[in-house]
N, C-alpha and C positions, 0 to 999 in steps of 0.2 A: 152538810147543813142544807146544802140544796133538795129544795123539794119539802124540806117539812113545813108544818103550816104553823104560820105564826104564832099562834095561840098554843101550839104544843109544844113551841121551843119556850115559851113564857111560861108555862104550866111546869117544863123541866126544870129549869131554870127556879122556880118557887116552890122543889118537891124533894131537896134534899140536897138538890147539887152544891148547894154550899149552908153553911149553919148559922153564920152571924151576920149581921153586916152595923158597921160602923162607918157614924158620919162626921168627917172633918168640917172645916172653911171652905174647902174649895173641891174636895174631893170625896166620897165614899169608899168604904175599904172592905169586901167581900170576903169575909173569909171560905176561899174554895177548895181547901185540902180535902181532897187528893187531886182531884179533877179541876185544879187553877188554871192550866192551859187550855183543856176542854172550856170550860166555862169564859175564858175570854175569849177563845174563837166564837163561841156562840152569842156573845154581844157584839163583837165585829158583825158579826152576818144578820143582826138585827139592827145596824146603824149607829152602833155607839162603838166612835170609833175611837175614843179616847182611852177604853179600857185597856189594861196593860197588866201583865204577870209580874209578880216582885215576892223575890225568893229572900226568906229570913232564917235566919241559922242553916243555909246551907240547902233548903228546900223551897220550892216553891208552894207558897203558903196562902197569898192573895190575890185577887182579882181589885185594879184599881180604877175605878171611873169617877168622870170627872162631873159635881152634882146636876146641872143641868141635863144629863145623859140620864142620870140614874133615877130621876123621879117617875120615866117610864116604868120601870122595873116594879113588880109586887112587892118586893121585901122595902121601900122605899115611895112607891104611890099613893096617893089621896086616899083611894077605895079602903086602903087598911086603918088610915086614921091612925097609926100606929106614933108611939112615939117617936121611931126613925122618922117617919114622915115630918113633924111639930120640927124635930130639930132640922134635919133640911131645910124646910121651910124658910124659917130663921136665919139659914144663912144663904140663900138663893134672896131674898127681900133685901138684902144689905145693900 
């Protein structure tokens, strides 16, 4: 991770490396199959350190960060307007 530039770990990170992401109360849920450990190393070394791997039926399946963390994130920031964004929102406002 060292050495790459910010923006191209963000660009990775919003280019395939994981497909869904779902937003709880309190947390955000990445789905990053296959690449779930990849993918939480790579938000550890951008600062969010809350994220953590959580393996379901056997495999590790998710990326979980905690919402404060993940509003940096594209699949979850302002700039997409998206409806992940509205619901976060919603519960970061509480």
């Amino acid at each position: 991770m060292h050495g790459l530039d910010f923006s191209h770990v963000r660009k990775l990170l919003g280019s395939g490396s994981y497909r869904d992401g779902t937003v709880r109360p309190y947390v955000v849920e990445i789905t990053s199959t296959p690449n779930t450990e990849l993918v939480t190393r790579i938000l550890h070394s951008l600062g969010l350190t809350s994220a953590y791997s959580r393996k379901e039926y056997g495999e590790m399946l998710r990326t979980v960060v905690r919402n404060a963390e993940a509003v940096t994130l594209p699949i979850f920031n302002e700039f997409t307007k998206g409806y992940r964004y509205q619901l976060l929102m919603s519960y970061t406002r509480k």
